[in-house]
Structures are given as structure tokens and as C-alpha cells.
C-alpha positions in Angstrom: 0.0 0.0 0.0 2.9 2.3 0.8 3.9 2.3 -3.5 0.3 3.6 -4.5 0.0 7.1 -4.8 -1.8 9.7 -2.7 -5.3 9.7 -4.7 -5.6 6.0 -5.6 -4.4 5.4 -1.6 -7.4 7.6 -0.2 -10.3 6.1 -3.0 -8.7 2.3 -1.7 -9.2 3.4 2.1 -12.6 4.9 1.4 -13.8 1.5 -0.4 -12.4 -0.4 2.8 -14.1 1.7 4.6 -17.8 1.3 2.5 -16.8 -2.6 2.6 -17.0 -2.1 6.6 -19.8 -0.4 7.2 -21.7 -2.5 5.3 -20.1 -5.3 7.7 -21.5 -3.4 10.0 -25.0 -2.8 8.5 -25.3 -6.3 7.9 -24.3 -7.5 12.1 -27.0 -4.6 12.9 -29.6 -6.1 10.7 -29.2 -9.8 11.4 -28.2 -9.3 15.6 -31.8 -10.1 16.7 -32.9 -13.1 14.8 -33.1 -15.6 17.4 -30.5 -19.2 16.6 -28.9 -17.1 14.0 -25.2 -18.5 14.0 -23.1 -15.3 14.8 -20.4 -14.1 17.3 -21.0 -12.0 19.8 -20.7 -8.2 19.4 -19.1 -6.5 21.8 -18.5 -3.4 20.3 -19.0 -2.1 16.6 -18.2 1.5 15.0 -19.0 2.3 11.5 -16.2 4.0 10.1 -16.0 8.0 8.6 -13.3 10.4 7.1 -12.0 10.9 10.4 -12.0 7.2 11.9 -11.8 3.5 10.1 -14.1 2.1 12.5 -14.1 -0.7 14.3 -15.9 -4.3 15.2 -14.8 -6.4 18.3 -16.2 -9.7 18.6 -15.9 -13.1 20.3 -13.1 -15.2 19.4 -13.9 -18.2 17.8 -10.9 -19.9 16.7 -10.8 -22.4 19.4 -14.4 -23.1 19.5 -15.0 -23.4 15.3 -13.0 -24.7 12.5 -12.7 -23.6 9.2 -13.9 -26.0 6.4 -12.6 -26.8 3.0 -14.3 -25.8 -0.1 -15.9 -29.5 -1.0 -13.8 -31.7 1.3 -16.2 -30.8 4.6 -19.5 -29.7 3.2 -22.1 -32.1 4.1 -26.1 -32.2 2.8 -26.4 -30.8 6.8 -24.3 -28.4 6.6 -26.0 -27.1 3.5 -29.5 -27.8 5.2 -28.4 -25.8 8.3 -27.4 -22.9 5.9 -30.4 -22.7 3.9 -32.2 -23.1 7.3 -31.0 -19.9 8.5 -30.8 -17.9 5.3 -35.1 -18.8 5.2 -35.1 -17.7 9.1 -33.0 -14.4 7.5 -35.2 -13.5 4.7 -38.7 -13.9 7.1 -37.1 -11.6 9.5 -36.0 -9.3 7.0 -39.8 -9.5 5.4 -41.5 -9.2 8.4 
């Protein structure tokens, strides 16, 4: 990041920062559907020109593992997702 110039530095930090808020957006919108797999929040700012923002959350890297593209997914595990994406979309409709 250090090589890019000035302009293309600031419209790279300012997409960063769009990306995050929508993070953001997205934890504020899906935080009260009930079973909804998701860490806890224990602190969120959306960034702005004068800060980047922030998200803390619960650490799950002892409790979770990541899986593999196809070497993990099971038909549950795409069950469960389409489970909660349903449960997702009713809250979002509702």
C-alpha cells in the first residue's frame, strides 16, 4: 500500500471503509434473529473520514473450525445454511 499514490491510496481506504460499514449494517440487521449462527458483538463503530471504524467480537478460533471448499460440506451443513438464510429473509420480510 505504501507504493500507491496519494489519490488512488485515499479512493482504496474509502472502499475499505464502505466494505466495513456494510459489515457493520449487515451484524446490525441480522443481531436479533433468534438461533442465528453469529459471534457475539461487543463493540461495533462504522467507520468516517475521520476514523476506520471498528468491530470487536468473540473469538472463535478455538471453538469453530474452518472447512474446505468441498472436502467438509455435508447435505447438513448445506441444510443448516439454507435453514438460516429462510429464518434471515422472514425476519428481513417481516
Amino acid at each position: 500500500v505504501e507504493n500507491i499514490d496519494k489519490e488512488k491510496r485515499k479512493q482504496l481506504l474509502a472502499h475499505i471503509i464502505s466494505l466495513h460499514n456494510v459489515e457493520c449494517g449487515v451484524y446490525d440487521l441480522i443481531k436479533d434473529i433468534n438461533d442465528f449462527p453469529l459471534p457475539k458483538i461487543f463493540y461495533m463503530q462504522k467507520g468516517n473520514e475521520h476514523s476506520n471504524g471498528v468491530i470487536i467480537m468473540e473469538d472463535l478460533s478455538e471453538t469453530c473450525v474452518a472447512i474446505g471448499n468441498f472436502g467438509y460440506v455435508t447435505q447438513e451443513l448445506c441444510l443448516q445454511a439454507a435453514i438460516h438464510f429462510a429464518d434471515f429473509q422472514a425476519y428481513i420480510q417481516s
